[in-house]
Backbone as CSV, one residue per row, in Angstrom:
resi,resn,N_x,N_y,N_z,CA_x,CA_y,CA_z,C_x,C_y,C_z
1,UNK,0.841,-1.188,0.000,0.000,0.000,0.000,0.879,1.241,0.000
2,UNK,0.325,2.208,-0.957,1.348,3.623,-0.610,0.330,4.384,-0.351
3,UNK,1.202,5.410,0.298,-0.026,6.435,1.044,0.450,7.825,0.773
4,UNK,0.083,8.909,0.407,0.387,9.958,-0.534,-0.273,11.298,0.126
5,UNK,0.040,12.082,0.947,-0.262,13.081,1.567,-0.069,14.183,0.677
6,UNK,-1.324,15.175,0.876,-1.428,16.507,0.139,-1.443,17.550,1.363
7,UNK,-1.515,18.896,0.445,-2.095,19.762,0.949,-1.520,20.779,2.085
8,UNK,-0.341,20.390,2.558,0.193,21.179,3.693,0.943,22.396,3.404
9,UNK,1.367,23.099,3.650,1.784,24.653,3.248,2.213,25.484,4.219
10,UNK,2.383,26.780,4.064,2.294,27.922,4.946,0.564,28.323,5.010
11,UNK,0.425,28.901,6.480,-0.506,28.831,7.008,0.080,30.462,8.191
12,UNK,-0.967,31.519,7.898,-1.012,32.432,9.177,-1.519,31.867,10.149
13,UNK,-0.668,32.025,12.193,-1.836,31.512,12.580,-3.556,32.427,12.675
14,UNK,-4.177,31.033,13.011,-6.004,31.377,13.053,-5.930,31.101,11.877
15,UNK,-5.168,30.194,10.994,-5.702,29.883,9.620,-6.322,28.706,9.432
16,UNK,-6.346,28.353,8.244,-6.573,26.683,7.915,-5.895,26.109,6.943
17,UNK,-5.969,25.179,6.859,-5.366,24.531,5.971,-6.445,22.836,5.703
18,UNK,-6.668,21.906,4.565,-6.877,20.811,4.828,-6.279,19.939,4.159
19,UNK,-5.477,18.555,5.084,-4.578,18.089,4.952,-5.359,16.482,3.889
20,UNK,-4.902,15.873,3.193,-5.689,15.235,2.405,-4.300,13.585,2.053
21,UNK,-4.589,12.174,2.323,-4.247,11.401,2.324,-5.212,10.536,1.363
22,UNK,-4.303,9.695,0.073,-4.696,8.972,-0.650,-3.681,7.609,-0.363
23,UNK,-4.875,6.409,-0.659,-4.268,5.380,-0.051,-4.462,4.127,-2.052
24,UNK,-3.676,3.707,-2.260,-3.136,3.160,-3.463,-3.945,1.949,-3.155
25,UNK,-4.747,1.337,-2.454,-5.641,0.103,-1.777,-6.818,0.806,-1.190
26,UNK,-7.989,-0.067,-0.940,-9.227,0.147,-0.272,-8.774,-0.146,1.375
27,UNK,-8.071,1.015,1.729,-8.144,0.313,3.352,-9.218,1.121,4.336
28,UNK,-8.948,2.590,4.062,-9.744,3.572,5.314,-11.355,3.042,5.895
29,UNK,-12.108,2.029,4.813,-12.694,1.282,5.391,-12.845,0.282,6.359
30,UNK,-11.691,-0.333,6.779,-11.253,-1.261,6.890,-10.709,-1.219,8.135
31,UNK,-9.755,-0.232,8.301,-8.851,-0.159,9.458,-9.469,1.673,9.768
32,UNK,-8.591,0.979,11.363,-8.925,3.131,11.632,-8.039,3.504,11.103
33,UNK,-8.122,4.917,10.888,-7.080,5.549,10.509,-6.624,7.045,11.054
34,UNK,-5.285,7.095,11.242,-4.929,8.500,11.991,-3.899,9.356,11.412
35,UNK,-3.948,10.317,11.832,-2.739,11.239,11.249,-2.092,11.481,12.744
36,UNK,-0.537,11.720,11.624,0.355,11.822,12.519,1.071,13.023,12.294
37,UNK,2.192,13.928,13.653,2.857,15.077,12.918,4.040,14.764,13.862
38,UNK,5.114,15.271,12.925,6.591,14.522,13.110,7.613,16.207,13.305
39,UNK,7.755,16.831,14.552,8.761,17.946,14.174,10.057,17.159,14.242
40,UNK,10.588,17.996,13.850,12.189,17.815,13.767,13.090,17.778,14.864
41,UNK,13.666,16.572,14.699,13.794,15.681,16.386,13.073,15.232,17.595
42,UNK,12.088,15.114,16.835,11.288,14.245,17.819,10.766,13.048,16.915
43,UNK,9.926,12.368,17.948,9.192,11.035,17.163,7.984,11.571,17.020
44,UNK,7.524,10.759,15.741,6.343,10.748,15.431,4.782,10.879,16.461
45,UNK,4.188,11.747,16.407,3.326,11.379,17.290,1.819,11.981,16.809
46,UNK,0.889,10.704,17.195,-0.790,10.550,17.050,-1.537,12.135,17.067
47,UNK,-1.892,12.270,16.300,-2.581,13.886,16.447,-3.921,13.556,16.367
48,UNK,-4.742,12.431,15.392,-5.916,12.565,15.667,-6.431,10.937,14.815
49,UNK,-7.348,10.496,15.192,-7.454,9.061,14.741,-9.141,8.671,14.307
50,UNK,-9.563,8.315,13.723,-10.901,7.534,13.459,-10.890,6.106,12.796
51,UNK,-11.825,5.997,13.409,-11.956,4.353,13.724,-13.028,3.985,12.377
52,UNK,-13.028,2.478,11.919,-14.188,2.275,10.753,-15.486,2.154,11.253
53,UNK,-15.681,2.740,12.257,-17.009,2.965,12.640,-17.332,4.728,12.276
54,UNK,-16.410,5.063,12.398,-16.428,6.862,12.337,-16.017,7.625,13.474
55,UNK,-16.044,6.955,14.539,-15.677,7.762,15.758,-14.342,8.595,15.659
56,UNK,-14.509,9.449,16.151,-12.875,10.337,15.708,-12.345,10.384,17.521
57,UNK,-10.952,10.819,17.412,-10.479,10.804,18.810,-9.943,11.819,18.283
58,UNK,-9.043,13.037,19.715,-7.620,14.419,19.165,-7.372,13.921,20.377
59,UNK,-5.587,14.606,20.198,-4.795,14.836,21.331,-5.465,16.507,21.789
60,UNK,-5.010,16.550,22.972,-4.962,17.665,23.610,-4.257,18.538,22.884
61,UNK,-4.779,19.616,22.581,-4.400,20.557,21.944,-4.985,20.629,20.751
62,UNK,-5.652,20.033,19.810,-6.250,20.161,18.422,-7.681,20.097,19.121
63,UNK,-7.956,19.608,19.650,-9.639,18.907,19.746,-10.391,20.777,19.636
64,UNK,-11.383,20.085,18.955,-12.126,21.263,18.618,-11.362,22.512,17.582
65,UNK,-10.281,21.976,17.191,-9.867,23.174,15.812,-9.434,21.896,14.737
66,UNK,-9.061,20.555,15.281,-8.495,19.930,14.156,-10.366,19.002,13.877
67,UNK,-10.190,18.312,12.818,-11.224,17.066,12.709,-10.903,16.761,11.407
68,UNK,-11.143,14.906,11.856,-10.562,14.050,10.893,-11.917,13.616,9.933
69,UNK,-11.692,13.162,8.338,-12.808,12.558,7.963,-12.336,11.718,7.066
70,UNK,-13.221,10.609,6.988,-12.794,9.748,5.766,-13.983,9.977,5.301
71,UNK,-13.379,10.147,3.235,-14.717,9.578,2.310,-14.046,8.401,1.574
72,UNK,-15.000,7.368,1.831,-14.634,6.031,1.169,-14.801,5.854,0.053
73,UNK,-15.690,6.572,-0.917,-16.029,6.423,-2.123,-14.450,7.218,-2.956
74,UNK,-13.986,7.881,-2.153,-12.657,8.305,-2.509,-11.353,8.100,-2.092
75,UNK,-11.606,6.920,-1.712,-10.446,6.081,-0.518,-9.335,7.356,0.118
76,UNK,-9.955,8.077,0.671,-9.316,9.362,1.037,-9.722,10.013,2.699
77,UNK,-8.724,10.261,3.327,-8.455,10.426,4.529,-8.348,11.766,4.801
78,UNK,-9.302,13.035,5.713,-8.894,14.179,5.415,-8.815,15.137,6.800
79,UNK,-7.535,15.928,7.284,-7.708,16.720,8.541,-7.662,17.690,8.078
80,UNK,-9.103,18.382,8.293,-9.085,20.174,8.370,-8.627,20.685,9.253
81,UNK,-7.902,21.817,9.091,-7.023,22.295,10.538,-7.816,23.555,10.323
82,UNK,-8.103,24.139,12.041,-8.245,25.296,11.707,-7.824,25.907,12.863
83,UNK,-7.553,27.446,12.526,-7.478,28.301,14.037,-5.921,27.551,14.311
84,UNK,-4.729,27.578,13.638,-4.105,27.053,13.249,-2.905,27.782,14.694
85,UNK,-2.346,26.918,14.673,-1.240,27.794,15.823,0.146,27.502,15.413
86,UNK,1.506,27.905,15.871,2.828,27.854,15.787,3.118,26.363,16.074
87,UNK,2.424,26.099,16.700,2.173,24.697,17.939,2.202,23.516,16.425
88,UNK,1.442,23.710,15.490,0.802,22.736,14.833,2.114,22.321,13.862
89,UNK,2.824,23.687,13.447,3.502,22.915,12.534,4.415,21.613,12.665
90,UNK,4.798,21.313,11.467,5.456,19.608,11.361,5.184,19.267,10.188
91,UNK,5.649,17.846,9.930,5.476,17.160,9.052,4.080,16.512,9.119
92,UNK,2.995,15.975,8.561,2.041,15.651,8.798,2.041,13.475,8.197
93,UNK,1.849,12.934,8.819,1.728,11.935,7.679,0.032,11.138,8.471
94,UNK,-0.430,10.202,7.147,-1.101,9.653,7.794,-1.031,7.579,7.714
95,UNK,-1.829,7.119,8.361,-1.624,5.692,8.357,-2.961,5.151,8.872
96,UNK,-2.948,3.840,8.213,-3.991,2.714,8.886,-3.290,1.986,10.103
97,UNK,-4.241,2.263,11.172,-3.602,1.792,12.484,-4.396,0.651,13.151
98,UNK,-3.212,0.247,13.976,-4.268,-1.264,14.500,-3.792,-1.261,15.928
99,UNK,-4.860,-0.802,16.689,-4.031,-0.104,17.811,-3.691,1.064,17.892
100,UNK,-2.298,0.719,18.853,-1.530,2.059,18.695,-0.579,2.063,17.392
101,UNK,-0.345,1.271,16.415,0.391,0.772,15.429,0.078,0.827,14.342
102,UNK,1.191,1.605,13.717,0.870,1.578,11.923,1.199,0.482,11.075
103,UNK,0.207,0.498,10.395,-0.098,-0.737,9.872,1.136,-0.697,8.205
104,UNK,0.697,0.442,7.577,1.576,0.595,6.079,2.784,1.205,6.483
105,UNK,3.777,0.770,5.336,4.829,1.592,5.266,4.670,3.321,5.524
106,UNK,5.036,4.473,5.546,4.997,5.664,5.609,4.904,6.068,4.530
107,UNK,4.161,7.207,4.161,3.897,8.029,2.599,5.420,8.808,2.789
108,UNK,5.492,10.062,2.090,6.663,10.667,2.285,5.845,12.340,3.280
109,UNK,4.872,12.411,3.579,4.375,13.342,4.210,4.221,14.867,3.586
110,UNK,3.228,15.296,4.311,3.181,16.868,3.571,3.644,17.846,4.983
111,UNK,4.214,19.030,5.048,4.454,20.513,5.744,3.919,20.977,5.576
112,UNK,3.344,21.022,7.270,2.462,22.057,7.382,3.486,23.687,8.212
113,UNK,3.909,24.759,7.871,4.236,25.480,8.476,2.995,26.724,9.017
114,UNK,3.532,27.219,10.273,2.601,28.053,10.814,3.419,29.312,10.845
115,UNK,2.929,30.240,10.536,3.757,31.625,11.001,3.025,33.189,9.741
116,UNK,3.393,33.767,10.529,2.930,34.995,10.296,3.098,35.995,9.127
């Protein structure tokens, strides 16, 4: 499976941006799926996740400006960011997770930068 992230950019904060993941297989049905944001020197870490039921989960700090959606008819995975902060930027990637665990190899990710 490859997984192919769009959409990330410069962003003022209080902006938006929406971050957009295509998956080369029918999985987002299938498995949950989450996005992840990676700064520079650190590890990867869970920003926001939905399950194939639809339920969405955030970390502290996005809930209520980030939200995740899948449309299946477009095997496509999507986080609108909004109200955007310094906080947010990173690398963004996303994955089918099983657990706490990614399931596919890594896309090559999209940047999101925040600033003024």
């Amino acid at each position: 499976v490859q997984l192919v992230e769009s959409g990330g950019g410069l962003a003022q904060p209080g902006g938006s941006l929406r971050l957009s993941c295509t998956a080369s297989m029918i999985i987002f049905s299938v498995h949950d799926t989450a996005w992840y944001r990676q700064v520079a020197g650190k590890q990867r870490e869970l920003v926001a996740r939905i399950t194939s039921g639809g339920t969405s989960e955030y970390v502290e700090g996005v809930e209520g400006r980030f939200t995740i959606s899948v449309d299946r008819a477009e095997n496509t995975v999507y986080l609108q960011m909004n109200n955007l902060k310094p906080e947010d930027a990173g690398v963004y990637y996303c994955n089918s997770i099983y657990g706490e665990t990614a399931i596919y190899d890594w896309g090559q990710g999209t940047q999101v930068t925040v600033a003024p």
